[in-house]
C-alpha positions, -999 to 999 in steps of 0.1 A, spaced: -645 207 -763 -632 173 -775 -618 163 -739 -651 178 -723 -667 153 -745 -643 123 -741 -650 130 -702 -685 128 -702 -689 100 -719 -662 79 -702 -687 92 -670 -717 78 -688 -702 48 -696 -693 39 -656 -726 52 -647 -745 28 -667 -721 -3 -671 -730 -33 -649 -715 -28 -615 -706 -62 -601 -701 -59 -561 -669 -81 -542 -688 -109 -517 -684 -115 -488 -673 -154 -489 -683 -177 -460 -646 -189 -451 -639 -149 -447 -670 -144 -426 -663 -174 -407 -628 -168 -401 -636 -133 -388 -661 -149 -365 -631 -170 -356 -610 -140 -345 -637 -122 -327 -649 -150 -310 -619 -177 -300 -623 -202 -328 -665 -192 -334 -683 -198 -306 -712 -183 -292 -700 -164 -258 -719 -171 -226 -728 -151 -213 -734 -134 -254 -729 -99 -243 -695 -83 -225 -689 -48 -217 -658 -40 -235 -659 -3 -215 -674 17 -243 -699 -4 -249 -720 -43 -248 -699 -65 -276 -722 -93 -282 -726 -125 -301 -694 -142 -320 -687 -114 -341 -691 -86 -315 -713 -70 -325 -722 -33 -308 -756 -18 -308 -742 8 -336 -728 -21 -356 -765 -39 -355 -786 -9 -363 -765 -2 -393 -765 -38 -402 -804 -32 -405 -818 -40 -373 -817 -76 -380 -845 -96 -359 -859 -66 -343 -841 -67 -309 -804 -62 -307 -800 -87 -280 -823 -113 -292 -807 -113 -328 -771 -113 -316 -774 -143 -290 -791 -160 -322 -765 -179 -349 -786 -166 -382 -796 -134 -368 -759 -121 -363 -744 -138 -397 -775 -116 -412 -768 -88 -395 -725 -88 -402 -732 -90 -438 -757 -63 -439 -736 -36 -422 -711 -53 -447 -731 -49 -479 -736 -15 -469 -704 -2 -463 -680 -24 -480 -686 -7 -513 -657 -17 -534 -665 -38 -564 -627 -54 -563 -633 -57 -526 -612 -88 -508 -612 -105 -472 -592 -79 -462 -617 -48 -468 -645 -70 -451 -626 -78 -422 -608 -42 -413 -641 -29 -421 -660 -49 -397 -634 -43 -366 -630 -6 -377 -663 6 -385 -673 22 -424 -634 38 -423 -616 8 -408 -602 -7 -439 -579 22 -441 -566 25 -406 -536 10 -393 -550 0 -363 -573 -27 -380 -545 -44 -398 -538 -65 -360 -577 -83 -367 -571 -83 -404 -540 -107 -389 -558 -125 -376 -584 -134 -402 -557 -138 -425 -539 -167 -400 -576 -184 -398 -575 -187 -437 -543 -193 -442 -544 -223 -418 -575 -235 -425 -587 -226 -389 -623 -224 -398 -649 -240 -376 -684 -237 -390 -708 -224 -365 -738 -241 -351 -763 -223 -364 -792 -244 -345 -784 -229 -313 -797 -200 -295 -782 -191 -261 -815 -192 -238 -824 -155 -220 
């Protein structure tokens, strides 16, 4: 009975104590732009087929990826040759699946190349590399967020 109680109120206690949620930092966003996109910058033309699918903008960003990112802008190829409207749209698909409130670059960045699961398979850890060499080395070019490839 003790231990039922002692159980149930450690529950209550993590229901209802102030979850703070990890952040995705610009320098980890930007360095995953980085690796997706040789060094940040907008592709032209923004969308490739990568045989499964159109990749577009600098994070890659899949038709999937953008509708669970919140259909950002309205028009998945509008928003994703559009600076603001991918960054937007990368950390809502994060916010919603990257869920751990000790979360580091490493969750964001596995997560974003491997889909909602990807920050536990081991074929993500090659991007996470990557991302982790940007940081490391200070590789970070902040994008110009004033451009907009024309249609």
């Amino acid at each position: 009975m003790m231990h039922q109680f002692i159980l149930s109120l450690v529950f209550v206690l993590m229901a209802t104590s102030g979850t703070t949620k990890a952040e995705l930092t610009d320098s980890c966003l930007a360095c995953m732009c980085y690796a997706e996109s040789a060094g940040c910058q907008m592709p032209d033309p923004p969308c490739k087929n990568d045989g499964w699918s159109d990749v577009c903008g600098p994070w890659s960003i899949t038709y999937a990826y953008w509708m669970d990112g919140g259909y950002q802008g309205g028009d998945f190829y509008s928003c994703t040759s559009d600076w603001q409207c991918s960054e937007s749209t990368v950390r809502a698909y994060m916010g919603r699946y990257v869920t751990d409130p000790t979360a580091h670059c490493e969750a964001y960045a596995r997560t974003h190349v491997g889909g909602p699961w990807g920050a536990h398979q081991d074929w993500t850890l090659t991007f996470w590399h990557k991302v982790e060499y940007c940081l490391e080395e200070n590789l970070i070019t902040p994008p110009n967020l004033d451009t907009t490839l024309p249609k």
